[in-house]
Wavefront OBJ file of the C-alpha trace (Angstrom):
o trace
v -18.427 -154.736 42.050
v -21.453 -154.977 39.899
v -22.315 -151.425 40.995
v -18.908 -150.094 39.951
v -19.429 -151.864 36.641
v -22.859 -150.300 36.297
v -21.136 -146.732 36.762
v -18.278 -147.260 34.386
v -20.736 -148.121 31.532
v -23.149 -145.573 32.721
v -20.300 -142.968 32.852
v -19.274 -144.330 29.157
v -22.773 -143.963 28.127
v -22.830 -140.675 29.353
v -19.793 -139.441 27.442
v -20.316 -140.940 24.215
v -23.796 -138.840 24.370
v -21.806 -135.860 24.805
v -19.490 -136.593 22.271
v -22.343 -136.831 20.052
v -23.865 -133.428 21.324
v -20.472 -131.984 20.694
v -20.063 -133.071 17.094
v -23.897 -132.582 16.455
v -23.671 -129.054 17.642
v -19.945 -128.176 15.969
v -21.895 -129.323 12.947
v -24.688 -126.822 13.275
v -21.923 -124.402 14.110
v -19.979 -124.737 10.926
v -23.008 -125.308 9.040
v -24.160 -121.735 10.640
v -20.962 -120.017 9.915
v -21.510 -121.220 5.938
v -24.659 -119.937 5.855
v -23.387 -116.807 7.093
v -20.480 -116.510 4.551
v -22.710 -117.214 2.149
v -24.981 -114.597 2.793
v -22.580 -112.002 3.902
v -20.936 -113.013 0.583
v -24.141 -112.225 -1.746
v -24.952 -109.200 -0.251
v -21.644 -107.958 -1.472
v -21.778 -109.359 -4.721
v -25.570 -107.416 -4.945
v -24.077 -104.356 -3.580
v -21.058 -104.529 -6.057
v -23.704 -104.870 -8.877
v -25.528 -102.406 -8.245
v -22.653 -100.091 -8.084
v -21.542 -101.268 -11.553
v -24.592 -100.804 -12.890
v -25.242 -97.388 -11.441
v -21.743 -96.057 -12.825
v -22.873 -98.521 -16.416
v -25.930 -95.557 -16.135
v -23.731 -92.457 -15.894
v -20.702 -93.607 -18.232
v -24.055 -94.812 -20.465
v -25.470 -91.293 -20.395
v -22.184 -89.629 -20.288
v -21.212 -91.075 -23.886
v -24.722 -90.382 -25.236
v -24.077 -86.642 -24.522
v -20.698 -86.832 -26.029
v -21.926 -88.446 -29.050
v -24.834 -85.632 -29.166
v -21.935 -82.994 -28.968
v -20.266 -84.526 -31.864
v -23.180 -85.512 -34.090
v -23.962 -81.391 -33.395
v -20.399 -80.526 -34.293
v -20.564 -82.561 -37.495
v -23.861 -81.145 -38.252
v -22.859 -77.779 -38.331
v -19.642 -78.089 -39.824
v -21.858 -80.214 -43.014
v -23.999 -77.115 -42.692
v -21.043 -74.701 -42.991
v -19.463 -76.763 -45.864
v -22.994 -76.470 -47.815
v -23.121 -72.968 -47.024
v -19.509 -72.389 -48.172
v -19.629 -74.667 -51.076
v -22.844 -72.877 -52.740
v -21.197 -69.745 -51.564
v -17.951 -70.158 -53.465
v -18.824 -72.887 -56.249
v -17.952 -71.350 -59.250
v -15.199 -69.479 -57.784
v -13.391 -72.637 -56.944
v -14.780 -74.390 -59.876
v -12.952 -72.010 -62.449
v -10.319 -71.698 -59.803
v -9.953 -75.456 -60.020
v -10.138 -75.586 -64.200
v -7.736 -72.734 -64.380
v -4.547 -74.758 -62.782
v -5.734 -77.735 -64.353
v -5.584 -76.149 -68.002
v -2.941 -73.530 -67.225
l 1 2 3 4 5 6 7 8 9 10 11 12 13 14 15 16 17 18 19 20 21 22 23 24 25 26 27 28 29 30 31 32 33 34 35 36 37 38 39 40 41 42 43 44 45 46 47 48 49 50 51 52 53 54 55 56 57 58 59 60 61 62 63 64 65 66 67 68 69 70 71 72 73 74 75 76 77 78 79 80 81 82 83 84 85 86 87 88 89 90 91 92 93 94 95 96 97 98 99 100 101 102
């Protein structure tokens, strides 16, 4: 009987051990799997930067060229004007005074 007794607490011994194991090791396991998320997560989020910021680069250099293309397009049409204006000054100045004064 005292043998038997001896085995049943032995056997209880035993399990609760494993039961510990288990949870010890389904901790690691979820603890693992975070880890894992985590990193899987950042690598995306570094990725998805650098992407931004490579297409921040283009639309960046992109706008600068359009602004160039303008800031040209205003300088020659200032250029024009000046050219036109001494061109044609005292045309359109007596051109001007003559419908003003009839």
């Amino acid at each position: 009987m005292q043998d038997m007794i001896k085995r049943i607490i032995e056997a209880d011994n035993q399990a609760k051990a494993l039961e510990e194991e288990n949870r010890k090791s389904a901790e690691l396991q979820k603890q693992k799997i975070e880890e894992d998320a985590a990193a899987i997560y950042q690598k995306y989020m570094d990725d998805a930067k650098a992407e931004i910021e490579k297409s921040d680069a283009y639309i960046e250099k992109r706008t600068e060229r359009k602004l160039m293309d303008i800031e040209a397009k205003h300088e020659s049409a200032l250029i024009k004007l000046k050219s036109d204006y001494e061109q044609n000054r005292e045309r359109w100045v007596d051109e001007i005074v003559g419908r003003v004064v009839g």
